[in-house]
VEXSETOR-173804 format. One record per residue (C-alpha): residue in three letters; y, z, x negated. Coordinates in Angstrom, 1 decimal. Last residue first. Example, Ala and Ser with C-alpha at 12.3 -4.5 7.8 and 13.67 -1.06 7.14 Angstrom:
REM residues 2
(site 'Ser'; (-1.1; 7.1; -13.7));
(site 'Ala'; (-4.5; 7.8; -12.3));
This chain:
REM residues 411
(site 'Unk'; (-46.8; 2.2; 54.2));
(site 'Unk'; (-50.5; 2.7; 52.7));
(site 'Unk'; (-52.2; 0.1; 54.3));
(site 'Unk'; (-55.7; 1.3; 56.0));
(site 'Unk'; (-59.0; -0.8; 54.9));
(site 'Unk'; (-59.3; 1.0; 51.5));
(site 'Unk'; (-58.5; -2.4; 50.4));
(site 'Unk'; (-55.3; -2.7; 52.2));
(site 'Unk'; (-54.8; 0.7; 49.8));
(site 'Unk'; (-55.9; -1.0; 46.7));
(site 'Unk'; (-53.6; -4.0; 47.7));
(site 'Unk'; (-50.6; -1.8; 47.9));
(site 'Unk'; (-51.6; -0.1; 44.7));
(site 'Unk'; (-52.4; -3.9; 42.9));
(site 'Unk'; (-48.5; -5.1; 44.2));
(site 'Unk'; (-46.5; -2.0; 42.8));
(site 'Unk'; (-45.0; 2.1; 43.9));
(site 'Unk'; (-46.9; 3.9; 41.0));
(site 'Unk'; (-44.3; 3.2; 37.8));
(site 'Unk'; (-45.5; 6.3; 35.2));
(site 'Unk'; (-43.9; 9.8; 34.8));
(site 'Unk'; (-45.7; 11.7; 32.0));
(site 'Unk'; (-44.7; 15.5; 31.1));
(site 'Unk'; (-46.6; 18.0; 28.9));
(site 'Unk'; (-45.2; 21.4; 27.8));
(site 'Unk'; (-44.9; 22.4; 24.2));
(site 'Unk'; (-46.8; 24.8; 22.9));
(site 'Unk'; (-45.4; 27.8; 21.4));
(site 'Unk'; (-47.1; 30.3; 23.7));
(site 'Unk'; (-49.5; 28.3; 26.4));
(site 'Unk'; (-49.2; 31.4; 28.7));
(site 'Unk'; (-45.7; 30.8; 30.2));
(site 'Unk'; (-46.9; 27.0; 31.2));
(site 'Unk'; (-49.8; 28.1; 33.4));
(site 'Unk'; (-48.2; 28.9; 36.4));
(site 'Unk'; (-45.7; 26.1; 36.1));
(site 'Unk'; (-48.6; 23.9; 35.9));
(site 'Unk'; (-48.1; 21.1; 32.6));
(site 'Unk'; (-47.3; 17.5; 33.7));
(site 'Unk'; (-48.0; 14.2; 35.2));
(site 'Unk'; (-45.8; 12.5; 37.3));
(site 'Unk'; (-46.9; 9.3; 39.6));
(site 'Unk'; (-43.9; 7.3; 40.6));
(site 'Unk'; (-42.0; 5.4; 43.7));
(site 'Unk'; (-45.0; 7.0; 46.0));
(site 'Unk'; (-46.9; 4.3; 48.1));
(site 'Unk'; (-50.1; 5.2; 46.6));
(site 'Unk'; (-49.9; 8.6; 47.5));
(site 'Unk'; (-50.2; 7.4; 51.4));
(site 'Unk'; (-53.5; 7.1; 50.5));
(site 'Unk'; (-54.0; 10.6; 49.9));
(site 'Unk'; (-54.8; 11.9; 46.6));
(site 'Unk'; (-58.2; 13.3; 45.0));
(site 'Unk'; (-57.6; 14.3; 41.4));
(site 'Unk'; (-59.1; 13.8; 37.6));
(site 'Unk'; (-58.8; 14.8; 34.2));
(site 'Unk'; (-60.9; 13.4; 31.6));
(site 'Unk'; (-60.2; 14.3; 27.7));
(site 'Unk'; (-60.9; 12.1; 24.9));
(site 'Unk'; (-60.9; 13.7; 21.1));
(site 'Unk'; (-59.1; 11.8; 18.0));
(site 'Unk'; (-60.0; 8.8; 15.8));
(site 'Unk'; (-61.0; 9.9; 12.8));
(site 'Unk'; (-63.9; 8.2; 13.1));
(site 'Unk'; (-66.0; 7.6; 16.2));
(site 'Unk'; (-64.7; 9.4; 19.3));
(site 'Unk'; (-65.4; 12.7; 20.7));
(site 'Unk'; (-65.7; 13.6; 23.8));
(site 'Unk'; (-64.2; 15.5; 26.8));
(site 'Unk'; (-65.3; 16.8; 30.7));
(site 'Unk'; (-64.3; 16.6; 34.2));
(site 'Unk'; (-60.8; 18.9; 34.2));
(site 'Unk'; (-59.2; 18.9; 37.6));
(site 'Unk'; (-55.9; 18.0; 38.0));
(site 'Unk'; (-53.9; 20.1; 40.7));
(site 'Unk'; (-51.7; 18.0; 42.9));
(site 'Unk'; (-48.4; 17.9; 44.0));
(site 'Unk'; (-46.9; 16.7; 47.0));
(site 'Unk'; (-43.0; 15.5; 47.4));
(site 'Unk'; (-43.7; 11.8; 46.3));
(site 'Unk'; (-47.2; 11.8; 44.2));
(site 'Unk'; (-47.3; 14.7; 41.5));
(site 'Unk'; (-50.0; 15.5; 39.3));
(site 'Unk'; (-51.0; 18.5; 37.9));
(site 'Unk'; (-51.8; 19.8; 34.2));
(site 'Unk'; (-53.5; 23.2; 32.9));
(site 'Unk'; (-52.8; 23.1; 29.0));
(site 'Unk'; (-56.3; 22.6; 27.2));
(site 'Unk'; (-57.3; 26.0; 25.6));
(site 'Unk'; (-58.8; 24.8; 22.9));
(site 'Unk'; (-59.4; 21.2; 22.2));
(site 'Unk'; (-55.7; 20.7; 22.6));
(site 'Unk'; (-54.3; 21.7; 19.0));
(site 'Unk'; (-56.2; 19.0; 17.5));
(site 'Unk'; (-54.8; 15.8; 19.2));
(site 'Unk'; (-56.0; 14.6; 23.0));
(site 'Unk'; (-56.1; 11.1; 24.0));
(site 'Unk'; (-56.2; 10.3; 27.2));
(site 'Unk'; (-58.1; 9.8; 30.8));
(site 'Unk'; (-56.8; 10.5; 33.8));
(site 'Unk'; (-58.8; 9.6; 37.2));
(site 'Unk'; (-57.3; 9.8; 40.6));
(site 'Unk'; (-59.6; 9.3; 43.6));
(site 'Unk'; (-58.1; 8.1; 46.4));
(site 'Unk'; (-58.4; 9.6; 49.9));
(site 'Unk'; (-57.9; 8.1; 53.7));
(site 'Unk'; (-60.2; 5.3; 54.3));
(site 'Unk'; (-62.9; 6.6; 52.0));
(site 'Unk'; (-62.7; 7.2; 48.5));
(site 'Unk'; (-61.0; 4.5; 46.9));
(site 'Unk'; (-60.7; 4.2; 43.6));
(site 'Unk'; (-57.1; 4.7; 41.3));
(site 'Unk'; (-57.0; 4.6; 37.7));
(site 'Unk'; (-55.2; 6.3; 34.5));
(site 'Unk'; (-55.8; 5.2; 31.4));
(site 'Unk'; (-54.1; 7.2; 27.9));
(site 'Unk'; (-53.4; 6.4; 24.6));
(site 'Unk'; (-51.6; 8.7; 22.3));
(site 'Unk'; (-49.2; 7.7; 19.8));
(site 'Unk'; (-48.9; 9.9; 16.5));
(site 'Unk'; (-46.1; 12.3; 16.5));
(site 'Unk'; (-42.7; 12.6; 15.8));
(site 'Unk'; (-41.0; 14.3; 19.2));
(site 'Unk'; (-44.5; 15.3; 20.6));
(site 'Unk'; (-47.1; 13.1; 21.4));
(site 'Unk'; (-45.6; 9.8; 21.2));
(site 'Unk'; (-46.8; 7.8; 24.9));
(site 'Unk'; (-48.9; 5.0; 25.5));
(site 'Unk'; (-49.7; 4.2; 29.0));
(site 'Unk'; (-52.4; 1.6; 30.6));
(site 'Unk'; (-52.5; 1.5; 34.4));
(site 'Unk'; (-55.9; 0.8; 36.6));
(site 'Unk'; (-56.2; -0.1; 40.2));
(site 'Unk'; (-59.6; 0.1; 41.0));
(site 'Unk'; (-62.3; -1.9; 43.3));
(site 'Unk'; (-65.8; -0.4; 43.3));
(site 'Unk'; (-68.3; 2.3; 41.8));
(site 'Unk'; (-68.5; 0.5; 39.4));
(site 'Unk'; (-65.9; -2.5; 38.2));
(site 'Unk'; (-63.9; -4.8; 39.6));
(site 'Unk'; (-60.0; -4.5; 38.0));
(site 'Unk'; (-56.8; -4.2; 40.2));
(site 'Unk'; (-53.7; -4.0; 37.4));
(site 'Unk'; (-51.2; -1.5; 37.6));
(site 'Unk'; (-48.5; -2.6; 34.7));
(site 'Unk'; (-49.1; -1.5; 31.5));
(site 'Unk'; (-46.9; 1.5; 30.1));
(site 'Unk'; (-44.5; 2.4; 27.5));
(site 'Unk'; (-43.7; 5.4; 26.0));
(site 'Unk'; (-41.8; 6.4; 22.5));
(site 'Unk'; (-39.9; 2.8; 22.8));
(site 'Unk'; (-38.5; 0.7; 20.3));
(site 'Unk'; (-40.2; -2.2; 20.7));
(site 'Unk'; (-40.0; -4.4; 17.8));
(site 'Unk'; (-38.2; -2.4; 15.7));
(site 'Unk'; (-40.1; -2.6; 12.7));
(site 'Unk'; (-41.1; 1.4; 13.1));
(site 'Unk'; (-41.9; 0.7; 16.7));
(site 'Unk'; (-44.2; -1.6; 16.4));
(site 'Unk'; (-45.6; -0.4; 13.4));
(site 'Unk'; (-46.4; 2.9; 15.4));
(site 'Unk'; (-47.7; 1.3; 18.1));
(site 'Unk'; (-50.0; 0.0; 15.9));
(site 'Unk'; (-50.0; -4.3; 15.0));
(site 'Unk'; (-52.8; -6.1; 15.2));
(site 'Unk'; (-53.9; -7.7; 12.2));
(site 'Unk'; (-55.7; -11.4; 11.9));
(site 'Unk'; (-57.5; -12.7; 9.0));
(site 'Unk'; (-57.8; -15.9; 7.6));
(site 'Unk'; (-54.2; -15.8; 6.6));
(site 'Unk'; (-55.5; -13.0; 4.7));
(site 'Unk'; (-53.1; -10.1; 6.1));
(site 'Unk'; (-50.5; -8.3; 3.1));
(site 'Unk'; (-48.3; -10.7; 3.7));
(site 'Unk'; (-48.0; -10.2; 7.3));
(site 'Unk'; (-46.9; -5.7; 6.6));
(site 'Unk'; (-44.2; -7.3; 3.8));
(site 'Unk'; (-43.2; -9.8; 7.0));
(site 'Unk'; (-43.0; -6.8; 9.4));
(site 'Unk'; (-41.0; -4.5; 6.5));
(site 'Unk'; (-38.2; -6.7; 6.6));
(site 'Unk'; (-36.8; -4.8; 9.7));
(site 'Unk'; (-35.9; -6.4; 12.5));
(site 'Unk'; (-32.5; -7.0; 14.0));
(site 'Unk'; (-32.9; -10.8; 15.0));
(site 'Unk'; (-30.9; -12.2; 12.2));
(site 'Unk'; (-32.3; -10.2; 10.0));
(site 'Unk'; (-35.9; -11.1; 11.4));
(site 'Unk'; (-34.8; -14.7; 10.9));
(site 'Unk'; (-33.4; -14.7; 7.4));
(site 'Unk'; (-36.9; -13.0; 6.4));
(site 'Unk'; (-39.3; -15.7; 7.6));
(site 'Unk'; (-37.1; -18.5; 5.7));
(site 'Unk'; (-37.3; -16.9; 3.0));
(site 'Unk'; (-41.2; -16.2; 3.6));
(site 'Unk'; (-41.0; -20.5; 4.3));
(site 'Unk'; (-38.8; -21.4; 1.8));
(site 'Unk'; (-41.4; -19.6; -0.4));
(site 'Unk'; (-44.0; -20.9; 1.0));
(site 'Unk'; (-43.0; -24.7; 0.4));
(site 'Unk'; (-41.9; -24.5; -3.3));
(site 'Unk'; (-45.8; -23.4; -3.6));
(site 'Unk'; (-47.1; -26.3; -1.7));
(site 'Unk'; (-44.7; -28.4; -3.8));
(site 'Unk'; (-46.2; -27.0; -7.0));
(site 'Unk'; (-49.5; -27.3; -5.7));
(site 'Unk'; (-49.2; -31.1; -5.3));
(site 'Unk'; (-49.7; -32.1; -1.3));
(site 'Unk'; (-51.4; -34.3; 0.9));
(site 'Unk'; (-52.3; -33.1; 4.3));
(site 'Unk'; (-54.9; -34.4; 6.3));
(site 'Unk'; (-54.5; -35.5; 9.8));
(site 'Unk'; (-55.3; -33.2; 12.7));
(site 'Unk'; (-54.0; -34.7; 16.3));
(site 'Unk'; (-55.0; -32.8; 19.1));
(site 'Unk'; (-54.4; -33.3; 22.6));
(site 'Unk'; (-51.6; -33.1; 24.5));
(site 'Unk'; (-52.1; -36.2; 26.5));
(site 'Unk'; (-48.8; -37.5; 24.8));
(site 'Unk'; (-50.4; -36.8; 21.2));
(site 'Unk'; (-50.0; -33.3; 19.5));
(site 'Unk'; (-49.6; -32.6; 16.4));
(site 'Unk'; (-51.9; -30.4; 13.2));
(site 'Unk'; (-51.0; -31.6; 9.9));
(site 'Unk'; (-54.4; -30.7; 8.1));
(site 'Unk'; (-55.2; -28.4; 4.7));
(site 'Unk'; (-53.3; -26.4; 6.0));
(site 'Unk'; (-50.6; -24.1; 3.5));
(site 'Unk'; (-50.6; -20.6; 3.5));
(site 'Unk'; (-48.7; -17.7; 5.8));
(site 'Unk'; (-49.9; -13.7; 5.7));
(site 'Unk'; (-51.3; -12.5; 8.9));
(site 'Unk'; (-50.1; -11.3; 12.8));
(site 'Unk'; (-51.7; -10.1; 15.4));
(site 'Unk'; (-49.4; -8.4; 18.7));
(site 'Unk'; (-51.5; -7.0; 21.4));
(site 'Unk'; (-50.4; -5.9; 24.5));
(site 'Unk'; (-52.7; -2.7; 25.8));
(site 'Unk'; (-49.4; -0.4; 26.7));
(site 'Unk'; (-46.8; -3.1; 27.1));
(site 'Unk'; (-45.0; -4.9; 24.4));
(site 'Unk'; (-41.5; -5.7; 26.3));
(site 'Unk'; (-38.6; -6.7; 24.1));
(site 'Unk'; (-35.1; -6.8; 24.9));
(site 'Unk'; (-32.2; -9.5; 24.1));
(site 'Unk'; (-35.8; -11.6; 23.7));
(site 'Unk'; (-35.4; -13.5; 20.4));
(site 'Unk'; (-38.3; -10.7; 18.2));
(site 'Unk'; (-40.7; -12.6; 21.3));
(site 'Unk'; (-40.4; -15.8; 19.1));
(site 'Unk'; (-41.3; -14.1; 15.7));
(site 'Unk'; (-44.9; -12.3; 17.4));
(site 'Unk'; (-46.0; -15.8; 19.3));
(site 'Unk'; (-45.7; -17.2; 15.7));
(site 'Unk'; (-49.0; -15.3; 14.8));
(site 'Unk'; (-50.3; -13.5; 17.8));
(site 'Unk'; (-49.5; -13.0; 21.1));
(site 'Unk'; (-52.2; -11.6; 22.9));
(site 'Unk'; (-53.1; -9.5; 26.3));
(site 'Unk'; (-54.7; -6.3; 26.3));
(site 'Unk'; (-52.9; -5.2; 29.7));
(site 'Unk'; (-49.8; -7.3; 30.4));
(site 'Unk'; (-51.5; -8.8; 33.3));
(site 'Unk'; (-48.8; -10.4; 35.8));
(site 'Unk'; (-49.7; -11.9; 39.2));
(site 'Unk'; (-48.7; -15.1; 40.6));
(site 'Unk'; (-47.3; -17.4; 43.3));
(site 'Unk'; (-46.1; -20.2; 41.6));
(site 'Unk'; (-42.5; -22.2; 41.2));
(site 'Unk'; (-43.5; -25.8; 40.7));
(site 'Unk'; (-43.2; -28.3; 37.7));
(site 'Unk'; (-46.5; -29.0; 38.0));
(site 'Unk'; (-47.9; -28.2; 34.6));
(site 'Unk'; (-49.0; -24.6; 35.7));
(site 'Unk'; (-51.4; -26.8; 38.6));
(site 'Unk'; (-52.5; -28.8; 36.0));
(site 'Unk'; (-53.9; -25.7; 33.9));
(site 'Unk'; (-55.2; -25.1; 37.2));
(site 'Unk'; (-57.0; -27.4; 37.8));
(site 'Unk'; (-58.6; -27.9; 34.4));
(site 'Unk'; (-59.9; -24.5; 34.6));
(site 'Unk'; (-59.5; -22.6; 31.5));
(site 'Unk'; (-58.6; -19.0; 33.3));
(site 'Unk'; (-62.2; -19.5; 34.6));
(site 'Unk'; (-62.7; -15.7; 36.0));
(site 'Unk'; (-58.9; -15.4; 36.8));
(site 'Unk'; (-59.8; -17.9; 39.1));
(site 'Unk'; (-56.2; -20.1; 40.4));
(site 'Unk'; (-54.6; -20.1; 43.9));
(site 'Unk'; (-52.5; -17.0; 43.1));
(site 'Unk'; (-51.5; -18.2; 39.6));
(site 'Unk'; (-52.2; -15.7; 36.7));
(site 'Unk'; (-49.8; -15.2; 34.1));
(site 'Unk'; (-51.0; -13.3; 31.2));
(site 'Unk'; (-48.4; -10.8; 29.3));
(site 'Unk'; (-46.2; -10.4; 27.0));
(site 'Unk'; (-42.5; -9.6; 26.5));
(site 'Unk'; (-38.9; -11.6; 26.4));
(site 'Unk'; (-35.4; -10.7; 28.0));
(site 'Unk'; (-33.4; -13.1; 27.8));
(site 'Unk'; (-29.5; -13.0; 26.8));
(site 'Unk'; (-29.2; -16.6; 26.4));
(site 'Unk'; (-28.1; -17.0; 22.6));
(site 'Unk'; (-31.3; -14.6; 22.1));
(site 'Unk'; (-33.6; -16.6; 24.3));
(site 'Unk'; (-32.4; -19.8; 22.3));
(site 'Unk'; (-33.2; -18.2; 19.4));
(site 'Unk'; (-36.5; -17.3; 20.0));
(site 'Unk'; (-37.6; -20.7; 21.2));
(site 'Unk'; (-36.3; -22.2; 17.8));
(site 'Unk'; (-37.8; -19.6; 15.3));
(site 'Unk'; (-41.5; -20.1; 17.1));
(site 'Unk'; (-40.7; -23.9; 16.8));
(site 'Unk'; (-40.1; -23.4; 13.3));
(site 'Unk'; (-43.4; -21.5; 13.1));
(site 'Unk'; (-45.7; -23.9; 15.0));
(site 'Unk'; (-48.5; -22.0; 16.9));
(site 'Unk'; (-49.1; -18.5; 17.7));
(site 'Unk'; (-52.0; -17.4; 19.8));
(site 'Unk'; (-50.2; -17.4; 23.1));
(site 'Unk'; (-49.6; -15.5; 26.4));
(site 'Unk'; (-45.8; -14.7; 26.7));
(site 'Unk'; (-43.9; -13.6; 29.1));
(site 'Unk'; (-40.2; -14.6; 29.8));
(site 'Unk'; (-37.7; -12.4; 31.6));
(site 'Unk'; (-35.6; -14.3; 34.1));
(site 'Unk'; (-31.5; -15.4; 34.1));
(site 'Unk'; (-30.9; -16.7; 37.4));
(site 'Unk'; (-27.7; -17.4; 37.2));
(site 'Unk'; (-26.9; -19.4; 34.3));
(site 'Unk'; (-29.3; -22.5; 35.6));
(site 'Unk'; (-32.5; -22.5; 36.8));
(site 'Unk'; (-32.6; -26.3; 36.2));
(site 'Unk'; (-31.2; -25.7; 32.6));
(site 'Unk'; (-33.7; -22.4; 31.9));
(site 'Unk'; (-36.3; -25.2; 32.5));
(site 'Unk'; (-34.8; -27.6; 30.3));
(site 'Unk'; (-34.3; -25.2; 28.0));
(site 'Unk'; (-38.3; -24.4; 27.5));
(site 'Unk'; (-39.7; -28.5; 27.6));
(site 'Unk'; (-37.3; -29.1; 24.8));
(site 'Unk'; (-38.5; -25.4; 23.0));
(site 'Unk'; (-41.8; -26.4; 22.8));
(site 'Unk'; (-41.6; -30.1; 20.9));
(site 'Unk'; (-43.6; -28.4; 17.7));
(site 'Unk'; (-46.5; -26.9; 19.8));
(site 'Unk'; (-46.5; -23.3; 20.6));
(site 'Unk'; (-50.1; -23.2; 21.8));
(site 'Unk'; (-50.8; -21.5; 25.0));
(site 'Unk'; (-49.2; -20.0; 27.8));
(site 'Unk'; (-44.8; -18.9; 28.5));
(site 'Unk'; (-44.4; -17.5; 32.2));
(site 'Unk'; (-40.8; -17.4; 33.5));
(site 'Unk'; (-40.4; -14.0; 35.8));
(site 'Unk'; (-39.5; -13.4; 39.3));
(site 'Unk'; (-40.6; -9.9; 41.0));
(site 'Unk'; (-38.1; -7.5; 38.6));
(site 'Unk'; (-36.6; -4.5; 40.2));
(site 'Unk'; (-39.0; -2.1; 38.4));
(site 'Unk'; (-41.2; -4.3; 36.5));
(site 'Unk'; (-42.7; -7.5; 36.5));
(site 'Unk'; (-44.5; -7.6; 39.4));
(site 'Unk'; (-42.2; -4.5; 40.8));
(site 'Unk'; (-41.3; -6.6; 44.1));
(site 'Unk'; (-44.3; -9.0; 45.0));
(site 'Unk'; (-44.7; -12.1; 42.7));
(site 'Unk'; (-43.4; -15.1; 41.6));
(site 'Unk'; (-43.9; -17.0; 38.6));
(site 'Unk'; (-41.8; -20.1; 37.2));
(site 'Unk'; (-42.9; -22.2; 34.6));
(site 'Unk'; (-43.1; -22.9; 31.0));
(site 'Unk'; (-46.3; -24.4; 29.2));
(site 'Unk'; (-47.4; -24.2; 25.5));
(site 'Unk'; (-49.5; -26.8; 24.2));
(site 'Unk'; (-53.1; -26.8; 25.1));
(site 'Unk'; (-56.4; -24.2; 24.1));
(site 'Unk'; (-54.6; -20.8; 25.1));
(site 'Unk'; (-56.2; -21.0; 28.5));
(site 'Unk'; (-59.5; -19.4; 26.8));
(site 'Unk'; (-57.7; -16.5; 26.5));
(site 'Unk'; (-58.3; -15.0; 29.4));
(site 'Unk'; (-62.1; -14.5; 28.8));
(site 'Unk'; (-63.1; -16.7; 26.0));
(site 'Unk'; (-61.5; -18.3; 22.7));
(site 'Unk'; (-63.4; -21.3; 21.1));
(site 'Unk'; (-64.6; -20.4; 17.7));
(site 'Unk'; (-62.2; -20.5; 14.6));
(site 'Unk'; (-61.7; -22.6; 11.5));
(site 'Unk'; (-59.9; -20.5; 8.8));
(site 'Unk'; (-56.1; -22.7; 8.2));
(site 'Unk'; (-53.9; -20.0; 8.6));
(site 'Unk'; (-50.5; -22.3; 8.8));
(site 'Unk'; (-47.4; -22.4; 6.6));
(site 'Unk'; (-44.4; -24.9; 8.8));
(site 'Unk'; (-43.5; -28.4; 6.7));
(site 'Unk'; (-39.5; -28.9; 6.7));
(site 'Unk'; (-40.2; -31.4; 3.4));
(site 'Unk'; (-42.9; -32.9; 5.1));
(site 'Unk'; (-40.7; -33.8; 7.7));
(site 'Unk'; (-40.4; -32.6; 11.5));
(site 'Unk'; (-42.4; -30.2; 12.5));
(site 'Unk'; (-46.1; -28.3; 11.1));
(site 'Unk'; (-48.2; -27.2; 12.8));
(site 'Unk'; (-49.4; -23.6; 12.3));
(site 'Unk'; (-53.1; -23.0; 11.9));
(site 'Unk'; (-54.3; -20.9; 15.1));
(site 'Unk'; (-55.6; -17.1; 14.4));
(site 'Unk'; (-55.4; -15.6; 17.5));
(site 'Unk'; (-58.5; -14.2; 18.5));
(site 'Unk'; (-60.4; -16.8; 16.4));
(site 'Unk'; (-60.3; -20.7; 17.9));
């Protein structure tokens, strides 16, 4: 199963067929190798500011979108009734396009917000995200305990048209959205009541095959309409092999109107890494009012019981690699000079990298945000340049747990 790439089933008659990528693909690893079974809906919990500010409850959407998805998704939202009306995130390689369409208009006509990320059970090993366990365990019908990962996650292929339902849309700093022309399977993919699958081969003249894409690109372009987006996403999937998979810029996400924002950010995620335990946070941010997108990483370390260590790393255009604006950090009421630890260059034209780091208390890590910008000292000198300001979500579950890691809590 390539990163993504999954052939599209197709639902109901022949006549109604869905357009699939039909490349064969290797098993997927990592986190993704949960994205093997039908798609499954269920409750997550998590401290306040899982899943953003305000936000600790949200509905968790994994795997294959299989043609009888949207069933098993409102009669969820039924039990939880009008109420409790929670964002849905989505982990998934694509899967049957009408029952992309269908899941994605039901969260419009309920006002849902939609996004992506990985859900990951409290009781279940990130490490083995296919473990049979726990896949049952998501199946269970039960509200879990459970952390959200929206950095470099996937939703790829009819993942990208059901998240375009959400009444907004949350594409993270490090989500990843593929998508690639449609063509017809050479096997109608189902699944049986074990969920697993059923490939039988399809038989069809090339004139009906032909009839059948072009309902289906019509059928493509009536939804995005009808969802607000521009055309230009399904001219920018045409021109993808369906054996192929693109992922989307920022820019194009943006431009189609997918998410509309000039910054966006990746919740704090704890990773294990040298020299130890860090909480890490993905932004990417528009440099200047109609600029390219810069991507930046900042992460936290412990140092000892009562300092962090504060590393910023980003993206830097031309005009910054001379005479690099002077920055500091802010944490609560305390500011904090950034020190600069070196720059490289990348491959390509891709532009310069420039590390910046800082040594904060631990009590910094209970601060409501981290701001980043240019020294007042240093701001009358830079001349016409403008000055640089990043405010990023610190108070959140993985900086509490970095500072119980520390061995002192932070509040």
């Amino acid at each position: 199963m390539h990163r993504g790439i999954i052939s599209l089933a197709l639902a109901g008659c022949l006549v109604a067929a869905a357009i699939a990528a039909a490349a064969p693909a290797p098993e997927p690893r990592g986190p993704e190798a949960n994205l093997r079974q039908p798609i499954v809906f269920y409750v997550a919990k998590g401290a306040p500011g899982s899943c953003g500010p305000g936000c600790s409850e949200w509905i968790a959407a994994e795997g294959i979108i299989d043609p009888a998805a949207e069933p098993r998704l409102w009669e969820l939202l039924r039990e939880l009734g009008n109420d409790r009306k929670l964002p849905v995130y989505f982990h998934s390689p694509g899967g049957a396009m009408p029952a992309g369409f269908e899941i994605g208009r039901l969260l419009r006509a309920r006002g849902l917000n939609a996004g992506v990320g990985w859900t990951v059970p409290a009781t279940c090993d990130r490490k083995n995200p296919g473990d049979p366990a726990c896949d049952a365990l998501k199946r269970s019908g039960r509200e879990l305990a459970a952390e959200l990962d929206t950095r470099s996650r996937i939703c790829a292929s009819s993942c990208v048209y059901t998240i375009l339902g959400g009444a907004v849309r949350d594409v993270g700093a490090g989500a990843r959205l593929g998508i690639h022309d449609t063509s017809m399977p050479a096997t109608i993919r189902s699944f049986d009541e074990d969920g697993h699958i059923v490939d039988r081969p399809l038989q069809m003249s090339a004139e009906t095959a032909r009839i059948q894409l072009q309902r289906s690109q019509s059928g493509i372009a009536a939804y995005l309409k009808q969802m607000g987006v521009s055309p230009d996403l399904l001219k920018a999937a045409h021109a993808v092999s369906a054996e192929k998979l693109h992922i989307l810029t920022r820019e194009e996400i943006v431009a189609f109107g997918i998410d509309r924002r000039d910054e966006v950010e990746s919740a704090w995620s704890l990773v294990e890494r040298p020299p130890g335990v860090s909480a890490v946070k993905l932004v990417e941010a528009r440099d200047g009012e109609a600029g390219p997108f810069r991507k930046a990483m900042l992460s936290l370390t412990c140092r000892d019981q009562a300092t962090v260590r504060l590393q910023y790393v980003r993206e830097v255009g031309d005009a910054m690699e001379s005479g690099p604006a002077t920055l500091r950090v802010s944490a609560g009421e305390r500011s904090f000079p950034l020190m600069r630890l070196g720059s490289a260059a990348q491959e390509g034209d891709q532009p310069r990298i420039e590390k910046l780091g800082a040594e904060l208390p631990l009590a910094a890590l209970g601060a409501a945000a981290f701001v980043i910008e240019t020294n007042a000292s240093s701001a009358e000198s830079e001349g016409e340049r403008p000055a640089f300001h990043l405010a990023v979500q610190a108070a959140a579950p993985a900086l509490a747990a970095l500072a119980r890691h520390c061995g002192v809590d932070a509040h």
